[in-house]
N, C-alpha and C positions, 0 to 999 in steps of 0.2 A: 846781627849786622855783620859784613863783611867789609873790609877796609884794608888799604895798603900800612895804614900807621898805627901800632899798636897804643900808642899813647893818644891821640886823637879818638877811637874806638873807645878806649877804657872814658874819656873823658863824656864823650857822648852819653854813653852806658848808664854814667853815675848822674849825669843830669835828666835825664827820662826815667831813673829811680827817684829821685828828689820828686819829680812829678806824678808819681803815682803809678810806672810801670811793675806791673806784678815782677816780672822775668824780662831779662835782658843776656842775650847771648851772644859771643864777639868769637870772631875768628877775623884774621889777621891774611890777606891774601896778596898777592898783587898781580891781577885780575888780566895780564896780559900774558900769563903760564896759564897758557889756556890747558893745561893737560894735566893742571891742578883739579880741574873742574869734578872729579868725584872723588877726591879724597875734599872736596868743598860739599858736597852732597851724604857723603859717608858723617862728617864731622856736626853736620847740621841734622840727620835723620839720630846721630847718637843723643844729642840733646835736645832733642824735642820731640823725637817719635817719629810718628807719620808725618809728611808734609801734604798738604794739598794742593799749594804754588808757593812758588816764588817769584819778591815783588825784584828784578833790577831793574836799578836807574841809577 
């Protein structure tokens, strides 16, 4: 998950683990450095591997 609030992000995280999320992964952005946008792809392909898509909304 991507998010401007690190603390909002960690909180999310730990309630979809409570629920039964295998893996939960948080990177912290704020999505208007738009020139962030591949060290946001760098940071998400180091901990997961290969991506297929991504969902934003």
């Amino acid at each position: 998950m991507v998010g401007h609030h690190p603390d909002k992000l960690a909180a999310v995280a730990d309630d979809l683990q409570a629920r039964g999320a295998g893996r939960v992964e948080t990177f912290s952005l704020d999505l208007t450095e738009i020139d962030r946008d591949q060290e946001l792809l760098a940071k998400a392909t180091e901990a997961l591997g290969r991506l297929d898509a991504a969902l934003i909304a």
